[in-house]
Every structure is written in C-alpha cells, then in structure tokens.
GUTIRO-357260 format. One record per residue (C-alpha): z, y, x negated; residue in three letters. Coordinates in Angstrom, 2 decimals. Layout:
N
{{Z,Y,X},"ALA"}
...
//
This chain:
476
{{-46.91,56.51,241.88},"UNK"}
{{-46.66,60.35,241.73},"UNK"}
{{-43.87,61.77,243.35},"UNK"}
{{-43.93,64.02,246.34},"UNK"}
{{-41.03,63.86,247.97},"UNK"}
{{-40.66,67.65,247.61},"UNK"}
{{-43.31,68.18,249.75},"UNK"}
{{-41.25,66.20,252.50},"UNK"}
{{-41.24,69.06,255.21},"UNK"}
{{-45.13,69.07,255.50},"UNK"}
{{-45.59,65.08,255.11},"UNK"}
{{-43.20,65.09,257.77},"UNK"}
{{-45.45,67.52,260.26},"UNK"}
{{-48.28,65.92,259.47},"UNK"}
{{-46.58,62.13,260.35},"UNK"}
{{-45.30,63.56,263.06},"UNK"}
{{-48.32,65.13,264.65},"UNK"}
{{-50.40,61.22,263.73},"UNK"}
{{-50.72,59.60,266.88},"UNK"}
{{-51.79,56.56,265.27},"UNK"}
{{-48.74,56.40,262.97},"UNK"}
{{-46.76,56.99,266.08},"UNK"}
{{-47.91,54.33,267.92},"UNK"}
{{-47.68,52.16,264.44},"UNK"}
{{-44.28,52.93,264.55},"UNK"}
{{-43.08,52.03,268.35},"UNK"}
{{-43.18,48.36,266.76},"UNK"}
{{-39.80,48.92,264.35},"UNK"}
{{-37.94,48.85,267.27},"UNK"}
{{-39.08,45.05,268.53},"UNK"}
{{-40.06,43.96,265.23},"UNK"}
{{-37.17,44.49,263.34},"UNK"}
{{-33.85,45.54,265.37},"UNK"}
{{-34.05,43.49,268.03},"UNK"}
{{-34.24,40.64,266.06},"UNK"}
{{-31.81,41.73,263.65},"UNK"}
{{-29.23,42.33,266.48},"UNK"}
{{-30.14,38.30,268.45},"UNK"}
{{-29.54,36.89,264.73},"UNK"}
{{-25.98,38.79,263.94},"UNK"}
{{-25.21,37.57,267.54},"UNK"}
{{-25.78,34.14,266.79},"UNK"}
{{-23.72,34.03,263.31},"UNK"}
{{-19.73,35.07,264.31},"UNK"}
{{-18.95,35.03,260.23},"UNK"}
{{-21.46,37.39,259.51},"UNK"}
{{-19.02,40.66,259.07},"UNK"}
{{-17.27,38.14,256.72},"UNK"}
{{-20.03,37.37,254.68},"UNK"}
{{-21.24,41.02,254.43},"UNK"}
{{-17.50,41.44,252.92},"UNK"}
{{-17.74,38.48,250.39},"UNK"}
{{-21.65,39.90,249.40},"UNK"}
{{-20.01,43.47,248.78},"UNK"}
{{-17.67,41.87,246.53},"UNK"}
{{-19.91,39.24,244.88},"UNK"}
{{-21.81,42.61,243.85},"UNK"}
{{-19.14,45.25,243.39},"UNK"}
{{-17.67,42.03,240.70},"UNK"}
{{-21.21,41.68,239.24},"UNK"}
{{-21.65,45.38,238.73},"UNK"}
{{-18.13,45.62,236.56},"UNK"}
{{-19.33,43.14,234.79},"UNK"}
{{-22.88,43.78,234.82},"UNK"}
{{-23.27,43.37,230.23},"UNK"}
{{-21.88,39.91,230.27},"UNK"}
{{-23.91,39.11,233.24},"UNK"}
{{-27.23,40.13,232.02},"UNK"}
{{-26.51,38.65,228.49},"UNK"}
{{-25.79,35.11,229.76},"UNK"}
{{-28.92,35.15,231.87},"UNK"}
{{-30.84,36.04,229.10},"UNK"}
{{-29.38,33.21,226.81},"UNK"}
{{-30.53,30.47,229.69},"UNK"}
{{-33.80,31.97,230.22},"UNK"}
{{-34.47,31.70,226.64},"UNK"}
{{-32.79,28.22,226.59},"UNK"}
{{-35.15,27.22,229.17},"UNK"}
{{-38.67,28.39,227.04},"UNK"}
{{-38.21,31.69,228.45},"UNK"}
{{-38.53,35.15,227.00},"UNK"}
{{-36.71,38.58,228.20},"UNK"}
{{-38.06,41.86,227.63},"UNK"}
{{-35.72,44.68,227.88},"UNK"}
{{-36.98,47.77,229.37},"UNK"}
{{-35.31,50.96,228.97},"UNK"}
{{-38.14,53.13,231.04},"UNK"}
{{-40.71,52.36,233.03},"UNK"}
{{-42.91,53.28,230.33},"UNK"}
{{-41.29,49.99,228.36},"UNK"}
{{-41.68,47.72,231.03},"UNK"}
{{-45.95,48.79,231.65},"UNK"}
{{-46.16,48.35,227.69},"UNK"}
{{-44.98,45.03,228.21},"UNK"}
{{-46.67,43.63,230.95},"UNK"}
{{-49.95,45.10,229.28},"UNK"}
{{-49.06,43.41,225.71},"UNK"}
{{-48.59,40.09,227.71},"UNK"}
{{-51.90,40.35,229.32},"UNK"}
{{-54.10,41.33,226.51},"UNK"}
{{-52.40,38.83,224.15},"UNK"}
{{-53.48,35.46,226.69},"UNK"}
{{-57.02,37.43,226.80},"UNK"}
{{-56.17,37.89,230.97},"UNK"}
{{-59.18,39.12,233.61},"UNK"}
{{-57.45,38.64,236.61},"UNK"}
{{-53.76,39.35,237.89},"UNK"}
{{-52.15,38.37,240.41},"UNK"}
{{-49.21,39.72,242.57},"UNK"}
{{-46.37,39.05,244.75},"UNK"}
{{-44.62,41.98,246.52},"UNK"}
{{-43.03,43.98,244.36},"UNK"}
{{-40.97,47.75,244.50},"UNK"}
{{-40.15,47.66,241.22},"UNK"}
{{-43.94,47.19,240.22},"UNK"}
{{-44.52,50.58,242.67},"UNK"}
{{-41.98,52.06,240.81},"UNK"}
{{-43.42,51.91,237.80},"UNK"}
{{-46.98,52.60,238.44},"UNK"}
{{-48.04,48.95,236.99},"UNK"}
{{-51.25,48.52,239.21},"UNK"}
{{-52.42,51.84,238.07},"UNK"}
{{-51.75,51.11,234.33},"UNK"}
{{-53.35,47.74,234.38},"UNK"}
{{-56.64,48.82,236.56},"UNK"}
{{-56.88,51.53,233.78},"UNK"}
{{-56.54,48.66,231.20},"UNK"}
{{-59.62,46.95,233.04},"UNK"}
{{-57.49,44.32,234.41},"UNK"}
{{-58.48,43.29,238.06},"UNK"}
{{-55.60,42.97,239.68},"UNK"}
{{-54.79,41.17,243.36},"UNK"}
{{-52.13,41.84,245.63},"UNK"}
{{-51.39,38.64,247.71},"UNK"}
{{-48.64,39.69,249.78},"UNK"}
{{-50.55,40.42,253.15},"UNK"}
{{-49.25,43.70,253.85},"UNK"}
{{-49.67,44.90,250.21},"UNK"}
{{-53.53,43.56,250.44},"UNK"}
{{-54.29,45.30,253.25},"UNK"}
{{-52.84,48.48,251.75},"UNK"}
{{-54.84,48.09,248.27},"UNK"}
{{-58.23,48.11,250.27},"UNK"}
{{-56.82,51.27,251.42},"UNK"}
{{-55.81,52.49,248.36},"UNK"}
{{-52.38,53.24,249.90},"UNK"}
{{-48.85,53.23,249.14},"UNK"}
{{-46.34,50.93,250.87},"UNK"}
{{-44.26,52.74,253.67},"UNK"}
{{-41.79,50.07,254.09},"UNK"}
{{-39.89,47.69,251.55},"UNK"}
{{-40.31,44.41,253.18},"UNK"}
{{-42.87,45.65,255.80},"UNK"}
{{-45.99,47.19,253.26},"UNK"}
{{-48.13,48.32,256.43},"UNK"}
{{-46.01,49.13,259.26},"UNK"}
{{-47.74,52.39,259.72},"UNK"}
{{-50.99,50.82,260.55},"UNK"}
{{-52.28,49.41,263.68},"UNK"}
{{-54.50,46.04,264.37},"UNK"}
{{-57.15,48.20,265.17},"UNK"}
{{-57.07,49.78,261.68},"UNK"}
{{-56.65,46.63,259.82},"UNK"}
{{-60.08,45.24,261.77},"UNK"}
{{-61.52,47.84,260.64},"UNK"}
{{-60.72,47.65,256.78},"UNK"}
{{-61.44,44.05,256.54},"UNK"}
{{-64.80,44.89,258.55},"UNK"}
{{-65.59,47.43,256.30},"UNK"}
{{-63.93,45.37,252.55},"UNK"}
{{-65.48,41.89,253.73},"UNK"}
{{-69.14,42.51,254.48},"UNK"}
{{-69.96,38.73,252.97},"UNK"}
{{-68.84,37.36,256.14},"UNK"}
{{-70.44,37.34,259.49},"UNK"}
{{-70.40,40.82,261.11},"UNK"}
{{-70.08,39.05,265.31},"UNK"}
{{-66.72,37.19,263.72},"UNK"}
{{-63.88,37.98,266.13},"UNK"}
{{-61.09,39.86,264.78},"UNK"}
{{-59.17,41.01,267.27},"UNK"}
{{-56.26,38.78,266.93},"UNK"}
{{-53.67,39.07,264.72},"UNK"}
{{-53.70,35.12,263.64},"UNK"}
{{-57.43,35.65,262.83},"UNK"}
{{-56.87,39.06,260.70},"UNK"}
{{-54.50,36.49,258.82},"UNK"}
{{-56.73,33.93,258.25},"UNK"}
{{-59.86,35.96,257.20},"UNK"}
{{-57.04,37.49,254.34},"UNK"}
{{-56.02,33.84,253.38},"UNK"}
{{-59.80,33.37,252.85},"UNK"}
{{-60.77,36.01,250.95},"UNK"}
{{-57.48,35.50,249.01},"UNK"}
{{-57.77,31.50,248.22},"UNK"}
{{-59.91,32.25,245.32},"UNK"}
{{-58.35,34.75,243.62},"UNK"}
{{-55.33,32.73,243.25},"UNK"}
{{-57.28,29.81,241.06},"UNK"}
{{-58.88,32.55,239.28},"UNK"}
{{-55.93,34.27,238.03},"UNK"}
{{-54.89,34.03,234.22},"UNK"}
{{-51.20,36.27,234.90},"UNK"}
{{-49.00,36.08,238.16},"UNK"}
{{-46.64,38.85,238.68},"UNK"}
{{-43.61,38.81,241.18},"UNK"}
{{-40.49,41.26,241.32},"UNK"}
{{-37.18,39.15,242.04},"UNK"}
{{-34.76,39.29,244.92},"UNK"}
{{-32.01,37.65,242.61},"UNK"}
{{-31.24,37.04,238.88},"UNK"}
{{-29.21,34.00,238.67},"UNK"}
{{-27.20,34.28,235.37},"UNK"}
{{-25.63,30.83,235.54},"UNK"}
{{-29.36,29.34,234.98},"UNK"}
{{-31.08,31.73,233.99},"UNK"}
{{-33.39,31.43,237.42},"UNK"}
{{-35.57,34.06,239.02},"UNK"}
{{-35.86,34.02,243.03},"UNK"}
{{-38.82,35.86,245.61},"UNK"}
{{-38.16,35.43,249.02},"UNK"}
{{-41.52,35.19,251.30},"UNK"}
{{-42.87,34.58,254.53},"UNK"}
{{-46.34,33.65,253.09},"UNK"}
{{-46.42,31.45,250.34},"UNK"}
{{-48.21,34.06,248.52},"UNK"}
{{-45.40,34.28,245.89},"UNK"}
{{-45.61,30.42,245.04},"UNK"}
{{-49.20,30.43,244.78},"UNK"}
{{-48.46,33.38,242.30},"UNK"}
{{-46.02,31.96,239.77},"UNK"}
{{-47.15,28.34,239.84},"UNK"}
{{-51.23,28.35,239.40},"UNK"}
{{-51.73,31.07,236.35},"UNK"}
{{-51.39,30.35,232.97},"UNK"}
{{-48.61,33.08,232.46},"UNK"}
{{-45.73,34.24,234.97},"UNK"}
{{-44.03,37.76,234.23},"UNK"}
{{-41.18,38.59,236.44},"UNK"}
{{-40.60,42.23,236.64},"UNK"}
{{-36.93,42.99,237.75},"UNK"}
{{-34.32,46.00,237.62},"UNK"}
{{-31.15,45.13,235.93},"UNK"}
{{-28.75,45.04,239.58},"UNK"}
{{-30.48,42.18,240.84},"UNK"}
{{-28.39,39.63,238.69},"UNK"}
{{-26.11,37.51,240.52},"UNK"}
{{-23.30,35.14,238.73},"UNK"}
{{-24.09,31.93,239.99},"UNK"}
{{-25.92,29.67,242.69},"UNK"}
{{-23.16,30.03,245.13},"UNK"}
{{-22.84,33.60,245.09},"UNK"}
{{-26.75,33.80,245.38},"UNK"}
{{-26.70,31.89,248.70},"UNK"}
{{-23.74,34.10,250.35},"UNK"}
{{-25.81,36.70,250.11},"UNK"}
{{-28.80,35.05,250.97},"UNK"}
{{-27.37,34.37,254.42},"UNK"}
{{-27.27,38.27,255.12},"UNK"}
{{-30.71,39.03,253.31},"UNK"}
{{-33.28,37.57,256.35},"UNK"}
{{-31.34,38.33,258.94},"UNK"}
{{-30.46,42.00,258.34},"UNK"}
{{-34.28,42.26,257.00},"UNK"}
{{-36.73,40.11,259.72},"UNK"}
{{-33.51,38.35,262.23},"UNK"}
{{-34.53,35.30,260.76},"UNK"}
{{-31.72,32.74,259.94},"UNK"}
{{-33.69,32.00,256.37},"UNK"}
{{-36.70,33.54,254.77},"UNK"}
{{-39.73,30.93,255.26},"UNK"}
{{-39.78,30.25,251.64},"UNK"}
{{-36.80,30.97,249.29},"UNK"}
{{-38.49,30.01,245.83},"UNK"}
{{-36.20,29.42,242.22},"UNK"}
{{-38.26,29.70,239.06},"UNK"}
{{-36.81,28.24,235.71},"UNK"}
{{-38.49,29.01,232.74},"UNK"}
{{-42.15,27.71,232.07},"UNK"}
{{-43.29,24.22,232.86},"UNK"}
{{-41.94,21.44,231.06},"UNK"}
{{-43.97,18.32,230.22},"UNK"}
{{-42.57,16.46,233.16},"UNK"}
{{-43.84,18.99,235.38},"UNK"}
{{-46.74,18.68,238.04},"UNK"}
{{-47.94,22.15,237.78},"UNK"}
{{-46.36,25.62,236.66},"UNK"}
{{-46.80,28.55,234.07},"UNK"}
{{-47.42,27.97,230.40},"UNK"}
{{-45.29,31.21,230.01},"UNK"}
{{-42.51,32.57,231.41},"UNK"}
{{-41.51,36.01,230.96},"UNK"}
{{-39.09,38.72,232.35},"UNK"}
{{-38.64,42.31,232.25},"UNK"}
{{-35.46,43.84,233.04},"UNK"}
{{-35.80,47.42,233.95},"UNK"}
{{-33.23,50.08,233.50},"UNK"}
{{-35.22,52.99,234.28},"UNK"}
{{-31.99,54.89,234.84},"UNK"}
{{-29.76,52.36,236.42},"UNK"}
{{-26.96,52.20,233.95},"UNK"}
{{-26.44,56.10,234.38},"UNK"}
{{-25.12,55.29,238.03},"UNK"}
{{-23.04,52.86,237.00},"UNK"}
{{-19.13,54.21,236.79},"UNK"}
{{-20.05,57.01,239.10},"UNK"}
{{-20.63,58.15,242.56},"UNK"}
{{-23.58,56.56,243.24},"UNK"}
{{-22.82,53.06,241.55},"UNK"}
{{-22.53,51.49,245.75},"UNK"}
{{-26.59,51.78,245.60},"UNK"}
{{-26.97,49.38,242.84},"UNK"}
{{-25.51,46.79,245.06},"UNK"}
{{-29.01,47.08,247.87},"UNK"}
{{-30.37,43.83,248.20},"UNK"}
{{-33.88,45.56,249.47},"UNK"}
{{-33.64,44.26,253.07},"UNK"}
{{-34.75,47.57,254.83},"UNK"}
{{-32.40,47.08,257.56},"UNK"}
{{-31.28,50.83,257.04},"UNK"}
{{-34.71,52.45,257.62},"UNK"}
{{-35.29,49.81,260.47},"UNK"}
{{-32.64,51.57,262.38},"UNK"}
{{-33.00,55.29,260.63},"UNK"}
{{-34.04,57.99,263.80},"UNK"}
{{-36.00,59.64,260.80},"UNK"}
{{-37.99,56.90,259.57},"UNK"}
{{-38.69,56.11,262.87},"UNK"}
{{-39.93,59.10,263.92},"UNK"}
{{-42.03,59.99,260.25},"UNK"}
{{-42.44,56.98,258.61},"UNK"}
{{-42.26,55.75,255.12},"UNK"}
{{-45.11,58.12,253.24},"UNK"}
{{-43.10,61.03,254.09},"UNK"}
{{-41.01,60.45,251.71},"UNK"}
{{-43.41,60.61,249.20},"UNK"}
{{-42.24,58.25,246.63},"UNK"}
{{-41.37,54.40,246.17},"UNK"}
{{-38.32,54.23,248.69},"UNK"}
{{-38.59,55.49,251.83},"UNK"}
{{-35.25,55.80,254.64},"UNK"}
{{-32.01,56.69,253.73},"UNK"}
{{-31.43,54.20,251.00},"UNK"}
{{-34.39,55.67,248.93},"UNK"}
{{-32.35,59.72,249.93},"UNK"}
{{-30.12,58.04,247.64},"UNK"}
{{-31.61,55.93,244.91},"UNK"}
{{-34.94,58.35,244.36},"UNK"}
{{-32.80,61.72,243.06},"UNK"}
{{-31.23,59.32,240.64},"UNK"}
{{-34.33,58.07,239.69},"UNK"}
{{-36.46,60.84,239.74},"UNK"}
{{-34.55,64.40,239.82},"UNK"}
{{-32.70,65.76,242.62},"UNK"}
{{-35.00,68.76,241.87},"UNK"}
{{-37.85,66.61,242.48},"UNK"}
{{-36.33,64.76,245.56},"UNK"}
{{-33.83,67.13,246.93},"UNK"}
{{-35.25,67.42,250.38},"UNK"}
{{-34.76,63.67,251.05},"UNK"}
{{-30.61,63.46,251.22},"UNK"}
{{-31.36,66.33,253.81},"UNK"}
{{-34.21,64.21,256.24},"UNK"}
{{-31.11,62.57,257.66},"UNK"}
{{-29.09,63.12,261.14},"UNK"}
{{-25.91,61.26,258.97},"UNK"}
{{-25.91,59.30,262.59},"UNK"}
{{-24.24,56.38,260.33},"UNK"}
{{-26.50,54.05,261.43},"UNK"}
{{-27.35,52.85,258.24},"UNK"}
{{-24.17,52.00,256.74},"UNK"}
{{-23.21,50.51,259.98},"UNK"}
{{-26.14,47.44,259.85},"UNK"}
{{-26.13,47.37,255.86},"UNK"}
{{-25.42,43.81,255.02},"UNK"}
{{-23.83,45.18,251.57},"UNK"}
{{-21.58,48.08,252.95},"UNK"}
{{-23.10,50.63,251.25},"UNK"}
{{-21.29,54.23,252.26},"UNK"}
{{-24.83,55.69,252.40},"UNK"}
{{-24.32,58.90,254.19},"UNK"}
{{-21.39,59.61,251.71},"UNK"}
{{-23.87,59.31,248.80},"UNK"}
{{-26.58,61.39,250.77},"UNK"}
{{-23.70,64.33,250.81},"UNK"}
{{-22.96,63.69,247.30},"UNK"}
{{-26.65,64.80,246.72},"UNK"}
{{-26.49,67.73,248.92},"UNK"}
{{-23.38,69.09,247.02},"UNK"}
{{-25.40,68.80,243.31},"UNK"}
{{-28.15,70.35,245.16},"UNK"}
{{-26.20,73.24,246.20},"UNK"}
{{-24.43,73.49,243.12},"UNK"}
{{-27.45,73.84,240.62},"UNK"}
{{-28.97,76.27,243.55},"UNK"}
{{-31.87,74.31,244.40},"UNK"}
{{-31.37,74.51,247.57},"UNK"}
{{-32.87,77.39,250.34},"UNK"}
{{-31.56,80.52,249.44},"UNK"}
{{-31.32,80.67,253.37},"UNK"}
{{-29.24,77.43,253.14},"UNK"}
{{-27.29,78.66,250.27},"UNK"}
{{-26.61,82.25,252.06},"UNK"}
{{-25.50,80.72,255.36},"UNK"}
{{-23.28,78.08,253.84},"UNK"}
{{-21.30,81.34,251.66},"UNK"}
{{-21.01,83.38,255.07},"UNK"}
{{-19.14,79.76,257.16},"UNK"}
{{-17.00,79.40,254.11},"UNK"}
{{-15.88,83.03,254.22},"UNK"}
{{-15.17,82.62,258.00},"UNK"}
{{-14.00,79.04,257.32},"UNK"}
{{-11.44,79.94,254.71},"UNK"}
{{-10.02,83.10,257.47},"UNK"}
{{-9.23,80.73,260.45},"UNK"}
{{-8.12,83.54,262.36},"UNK"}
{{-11.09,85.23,261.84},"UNK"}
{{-13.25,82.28,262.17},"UNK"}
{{-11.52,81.73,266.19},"UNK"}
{{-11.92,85.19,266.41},"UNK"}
{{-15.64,85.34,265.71},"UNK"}
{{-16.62,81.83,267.00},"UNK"}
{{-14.57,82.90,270.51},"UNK"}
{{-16.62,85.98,270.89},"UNK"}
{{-19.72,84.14,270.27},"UNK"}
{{-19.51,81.47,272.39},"UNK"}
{{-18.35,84.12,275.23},"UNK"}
{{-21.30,86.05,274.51},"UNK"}
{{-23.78,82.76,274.53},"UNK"}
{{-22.49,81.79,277.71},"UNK"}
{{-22.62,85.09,279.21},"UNK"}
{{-26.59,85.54,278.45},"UNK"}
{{-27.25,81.69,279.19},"UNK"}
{{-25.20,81.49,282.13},"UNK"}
{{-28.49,81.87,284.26},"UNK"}
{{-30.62,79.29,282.56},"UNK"}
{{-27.89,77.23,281.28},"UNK"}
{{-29.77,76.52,277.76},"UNK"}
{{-31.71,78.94,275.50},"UNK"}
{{-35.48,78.04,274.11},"UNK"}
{{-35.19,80.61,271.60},"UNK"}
{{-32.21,82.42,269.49},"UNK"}
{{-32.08,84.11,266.42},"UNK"}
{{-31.27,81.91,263.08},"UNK"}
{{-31.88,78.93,265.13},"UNK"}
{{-35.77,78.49,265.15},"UNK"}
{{-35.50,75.34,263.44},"UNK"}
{{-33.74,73.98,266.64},"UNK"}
{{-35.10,75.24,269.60},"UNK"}
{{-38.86,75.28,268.00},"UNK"}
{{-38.32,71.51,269.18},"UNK"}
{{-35.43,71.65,271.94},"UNK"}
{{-33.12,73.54,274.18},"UNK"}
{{-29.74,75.24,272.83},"UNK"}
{{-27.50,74.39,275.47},"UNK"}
{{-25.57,77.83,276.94},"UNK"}
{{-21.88,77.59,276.02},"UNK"}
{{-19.55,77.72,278.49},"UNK"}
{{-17.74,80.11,277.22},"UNK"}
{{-14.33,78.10,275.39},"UNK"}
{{-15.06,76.79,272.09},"UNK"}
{{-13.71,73.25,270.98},"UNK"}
{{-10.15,74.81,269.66},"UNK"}
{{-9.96,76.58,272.52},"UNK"}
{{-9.81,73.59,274.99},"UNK"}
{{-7.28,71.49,272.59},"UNK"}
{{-5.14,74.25,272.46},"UNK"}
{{-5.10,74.52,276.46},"UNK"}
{{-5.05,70.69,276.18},"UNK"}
{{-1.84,70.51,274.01},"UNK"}
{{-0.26,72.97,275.77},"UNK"}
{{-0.54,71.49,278.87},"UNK"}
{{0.57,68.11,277.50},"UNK"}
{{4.09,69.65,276.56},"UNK"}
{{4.33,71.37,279.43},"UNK"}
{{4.50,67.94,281.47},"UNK"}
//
C-alpha cells in the first residue's frame, strides 16, 4: 500500500467536506463506544486486568528472543515451519514461494493488517494468483478496490446504501428485483457469493491476534467464521504475523483476551476465538496439509529498548481511534497508510519515516482519550510528542512551525518578558474584542478562526489571576 500520509492536510479537507463519509462516520459513536463503555461497566476487574495485560506484555517484550525461539521450536515440533522475515519484502517472497511450490490458483484470506502492510494482495494478484478476502468488511472493500479505514472495522466509512450498490453492480448473476436493503440480506448475498470460494481455495491466509509460545499455537479472533473456513478447508495455511504478537503461555493469552472484545466491539468474547496447532494430524477430521508462519520484523526490533517500545505492546483493538475526535471527524484514509488514529501517529513514522509520516503525530488534539480507554496502557500522546520533537529536530517541520516555536522559547526562557508581552497582549485583545466578545479573524491565527471564534480576552492572563489568587489567600 503506497504511503500518503504526507498528504494528510488535503485527505483531511477532502474527508471532511464528504458528506457520505460523514454520515458513515456518525455510527463510531453507537457502534463502538457505547458498547465499549456498557461492557467496562459490567466487568469491576477490568482496570485490573488492563494492569496484568500491560505487564504480561511489557515481560514478553524484555524477553521477546527467548519467546519467539521457543514458539518456533513447538511449531516445528508440531509439523510446522517458521519463516523469518526481516522486511516486508521477505515475508511477500515467502508467501509467493509457498504458493507457487503447491501449484495454488486461488487464495484465500482472513483479516489481516499485517498483510496491508506489506502489500501481499498486490504482490500475489501480480503473481496471477486470485485471491479472496472473506472477512466481510475487507470483501466489500476489494470490490472497491479500497483500503481499510479501520483495524477491526474494514468499511466503516461506507454506508448501506453504498454497499447495495457494489454488490448490485459486482453480482450481476443474481436476480436484479432481489431486495437488498437490509443489512442481514447484504450479509447473506456476501456469504453466497463467498461459499464457493472457500472449497475452491488451494492457500488460506490469516494474520494472528496472539502467538502462543508455550504451544507453539496461532489465534484469529472473528465475528464471522470466515477465519475458520480459511485455515481449515485449503490444502496449505500460512499465518502471517509481526514478531510482538507472541504471548508466553495459554493463561497469559486469555487475560488479555478478556480486554481485547470488549475495548474493540463491547462484547464480553469475540464470537469465535480460534487456536491453530500445526497441520492436521492423521487423527484429524479436517485441517491444512501445511502449516506455515511468517514472523515479520519489518522494523520492530529497532523500537525495542527505546521510546517507542509501549507500541509494540497494541493488541489491534481500535478502541483508540473509536474514541479519537480526529478519526471521527476524517476517518481512516486520511491517514493515508495501513494504521489510521492515533496508534498508527505512532507506529507508521517508525515504520515508514517520520519524513514520510510526520504530519500524523500532529492530526491529534492530545485530548488523552486514547490512552485513557487503551486496554494495554499505552502513553500514546507521550509517543505522538516524541515524534513531534524528531520532527522538529531534523527540520522537517513548517518553517512557520519551526519560526514560531524559536520566537515562544525566546519569550519562554525571559519570564519577565514573556508576562510582560503576554499582559499587553491579552489587554490589547480584550480591548478590540470587548464589543463582540470573540474575533472571526486575527493575524497568525487563520488556522483557527478559518473554522471558529477566538474568544476576546478579558484582559488578565492565567498568571495574572493566580497571582491575585495567592495573594488574596495569604492575605486571609
């Protein structure tokens, strides 16, 4: 997927001048944080297990070599094979050696980031591969040709009217008078068109929400089924996978499975929570002939030791865009790469260039809401700031920016000066806003009052009023 996340600004006008996207979007708000909010209410321990999941993580990360070792010795001792995958580049060449090797036609695929991340449907399409998403929201999106513009949530930006439309215009075997103008029936027509794909496919590919390294077990968690259907009925399963998402053992893995749904959907459990160990064995009803994995660096050991080490603990629930003002108000394509909302502000620079994505740490209102629902604590607004200050330093941000910033810290580092100056301004504000009370237009503020008022001062700044404040407190 080619980046443009540096062309932010104008993906950002344009989302925000799509009435269609902003009527998409009115449906985070009942969809995702209301639910989110009944479910927390309905667990008391849940603080306590956001704690123990920080922990399980920040003990997993520490200790991340002789984690990922040990799963690889039970994946292989269960007729397994690992593929390690220093770029994305490694982990494409792999998949592709897989399929051409079992002669594959068809592919099938759960829901997968790291897959977007990569580019992998690209690369295999271009390897004449025909390749299926099965997740609903991702198949709606492939007729489209689209991106995903949520983690968990593929096509939150469209409406049902859209989606009739696509499968009116993708599925012109079926009767045109069908009736589509219910969601349940939009689902069924996709289950239809999707039932024989699945028996047709000779490769099933799914990412993994956890790496168990105590069994060597991958596990998806759905809502659809799609996933089973995915790893089960083809001849070959490849799990693609970055190199965070191990977890020591079973217990650990359902800790943090408690926090997963309901920060993601509300729900107490995911509708299917599916653990895949190795490749069928002869006792076995049904399953792959192969099972493979590829663990994906892809830059994830550089943030390990450093600043922005907290990210690798994100569990990919989406609970921080659910409640991000910004993503509400833009969406995910705005951001222009894999990760929208404020965790991808943080994980895309270190993925892809803070030259590449620096306007992303800035699309934020550092409101804190994100850290403040993230089931794994992550300080995400700290990290967002720890990307403005490289930005600044290697001057890639606005000159404008850069300019302003020097002139505060000359005033900033003066404090006499800066009362001195800040007092006359705010005197001078309030004395030309006194009439109107606000201001719809002021020099070196365009970017504000473009879209708002500038309220008038009244004349005091803040130190001002403390100092009258603590005066008066000694006084009495």
């Amino acid at each position: 997927m080619q980046s443009t996340s540096h062309a932010f600004k104008d993906n950002a006008r344009a989302a925000l001048a799509n009435q269609t996207l902003q009527k998409a979007m009115k449906h985070v708000k009942t969809g995702f944080i209301d639910k989110r909010a009944k479910a927390r209410s309905k667990l008391p321990e849940f603080d306590d297990l956001r704690d123990a999941s920080r922990d399980i993580k920040n003990h997993t990360l520490a200790n991340l070599d002789y984690y990922l070792e040990r799963y690889e010795e039970k994946v292989i001792a269960s007729g397994g094979q690992v593929h390690w995958a220093p770029t994305a580049e490694d982990a494409v060449k792999a998949v592709l050696e897989i399929c051409k090797r079992v002669d594959a036609r068809v592919v099938t695929k759960g829901k997968s980031m790291i897959s977007e991340e990569i580019a992998l449907n690209q690369a295999m399409e271009e390897a004449g591969l025909d390749v299926v998403e099965t997740d609903l929201g991702e198949y709606i999106i492939q007729l489209r040709k689209e991106p995903p513009s949520h983690i968990i949530a593929p096509a939150v930006h469209l409406t049902k009217e859209q989606v009739e439309a696509d499968f009116r215009h993708h599925h012109r075997e079926l009767p045109s008078e069908r009736s589509l103008s219910e969601p349940v029936q939009l689902v069924a027509e996709a289950r239809q068109m999707l039932r024989r794909r699945f028996l047709e496919a000779d490769v099933g590919i799914t990412g993994a929400n956890f790496l168990i390294a105590e069994t060597g077990t991958s596990i998806i968690v759905t809502n659809e089924g799609n996933g089973d259907l995915t790893q089960t009925l083809p001849r070959v399963h490849i799990v693609v996978a970055s190199l965070e998402k191990v977890v020591p053992n079973l217990e650990d893995v359902s800790t943090i499975l408690r926090v997963l749904a309901r920060s993601a959907t509300g729900q107490e459990f995911s509708s299917y929570t599916t653990f895949s160990t190795g490749p069928r064995r002869a006792e076995d009803l049904d399953g792959p002939e192969e099972y493979h994995v590829i663990l994906l660096d892809n830059g994830r050991s550089n943030m390990l030791g450093g600043e922005f080490q907290d990210m690798l603990r994100c569990i990919r629930c989406g609970a921080c865009m659910n409640h991000c003002p910004v993503y509400h108000a833009v969406g995910g394509h705005a951001y222009g790469w894999v990760y929208p909302g404020p965790m991808g502000a943080v994980l895309t620079p270190n993925l892809i260039g803070v030259d590449e994505a620096g306007h992303l740490p800035n699309a934020s209102t550092f409101c804190g809401r994100c850290e403040s629902v993230c089931p794994m604590r992550i300080p995400l607004p700290k990290m967002m700031r720890h990307w403005r200050e490289r930005e600044f330093e290697r001057h890639l941000s606005p000159p404008a920016v850069r300019y302003g910033l020097a002139l505060w810290a000359f005033f900033a580092k003066r404090p006499k000066l800066y009362h001195l100056f800040t007092g006359l301004q705010a005197r001078l504000l309030g004395h030309f806003g006194r009439a109107q009370g606000r201001f719809d237009a002021l020099p070196l503020a365009r970017g504000w009052t473009k879209h708002r008022d500038f309220p008038a001062p009244e004349g005091k700044t803040f130190q001002q009023l403390w100092a009258e404040k603590q005066k008066g407190a000694v006084r009495r």
